[in-house]
C-alpha positions as CSV (number, residue, x, y, z in Angstrom):
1,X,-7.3,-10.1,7.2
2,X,-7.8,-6.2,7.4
3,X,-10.3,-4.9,4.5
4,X,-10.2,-0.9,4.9
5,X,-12.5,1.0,2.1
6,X,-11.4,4.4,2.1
7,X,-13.3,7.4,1.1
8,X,-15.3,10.2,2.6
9,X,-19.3,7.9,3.4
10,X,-20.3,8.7,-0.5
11,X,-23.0,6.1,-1.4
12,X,-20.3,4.0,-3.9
13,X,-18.1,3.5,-0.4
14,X,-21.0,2.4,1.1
15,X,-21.0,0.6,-1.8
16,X,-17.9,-1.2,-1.9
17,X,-18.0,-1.7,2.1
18,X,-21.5,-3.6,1.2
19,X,-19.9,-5.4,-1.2
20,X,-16.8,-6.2,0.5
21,X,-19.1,-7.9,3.4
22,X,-21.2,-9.9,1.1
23,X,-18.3,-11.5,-0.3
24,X,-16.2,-12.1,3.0
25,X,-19.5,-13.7,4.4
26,X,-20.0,-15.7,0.9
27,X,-16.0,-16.9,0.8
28,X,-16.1,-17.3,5.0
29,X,-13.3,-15.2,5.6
30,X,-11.9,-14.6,8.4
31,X,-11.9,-10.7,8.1
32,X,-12.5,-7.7,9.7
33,X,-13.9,-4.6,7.5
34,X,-13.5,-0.7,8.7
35,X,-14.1,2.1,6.8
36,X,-11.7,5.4,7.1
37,X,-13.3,8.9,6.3
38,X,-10.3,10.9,7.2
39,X,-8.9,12.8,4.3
40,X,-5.3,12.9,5.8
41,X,-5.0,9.4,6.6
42,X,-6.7,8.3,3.0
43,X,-4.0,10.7,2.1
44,X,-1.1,8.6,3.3
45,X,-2.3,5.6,1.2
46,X,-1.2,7.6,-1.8
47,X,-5.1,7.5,-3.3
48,X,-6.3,10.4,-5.1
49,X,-9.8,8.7,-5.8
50,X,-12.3,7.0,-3.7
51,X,-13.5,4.9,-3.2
52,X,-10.3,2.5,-2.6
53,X,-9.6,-0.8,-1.1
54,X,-7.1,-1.4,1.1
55,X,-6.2,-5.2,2.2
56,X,-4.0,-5.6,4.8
57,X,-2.4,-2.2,4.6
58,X,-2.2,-2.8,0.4
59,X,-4.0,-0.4,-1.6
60,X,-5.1,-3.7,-4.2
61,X,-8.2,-0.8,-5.9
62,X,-9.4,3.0,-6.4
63,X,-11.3,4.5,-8.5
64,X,-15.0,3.6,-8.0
65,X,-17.1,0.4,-6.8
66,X,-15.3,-2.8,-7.6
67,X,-17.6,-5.3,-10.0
68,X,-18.1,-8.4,-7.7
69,X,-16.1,-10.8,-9.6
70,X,-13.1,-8.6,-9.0
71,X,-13.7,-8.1,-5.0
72,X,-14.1,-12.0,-5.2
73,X,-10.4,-11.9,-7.3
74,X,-9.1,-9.1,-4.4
75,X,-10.0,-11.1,-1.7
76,X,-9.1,-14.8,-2.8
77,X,-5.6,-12.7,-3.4
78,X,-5.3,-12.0,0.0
């Protein structure tokens, strides 16, 4: 699995990437989390608000830090 969190380095991506790890490490996933700062290519995903969530190239959240329960939900999903 491919977990991209998309948005510029604000503290809520940093956020949602710390978020995103603790819960792939609590569920033992076997996934690999990257952020991307570019504008253009956060432009191709469509999103208009950061952060997002991108699992395996599906935009699944944007809009601000996901509450745990729903990165748990995301991820589980995936």
């Amino acid at each position: 699995m491919i977990i991209k969190v998309l948005g510029g380095g604000c503290d809520n991506c940093q956020k949602t990437k710390a978020l995103a790890q603790e819960v792939v490490d609590e569920l033992g996933l076997d996934a690999q989390i990257q952020e991307v700062k570019d504008m253009a290519d956060i432009m191709a995903y469509g999103v208009m608000s950061t952060p997002a969530v991108v699992i395996d190239e599906k935009v699944v959240h944007s809009g601000g830090v996901p509450t745990r329960d729903k990165m748990v939900n995301l991820l589980q999903q995936n």
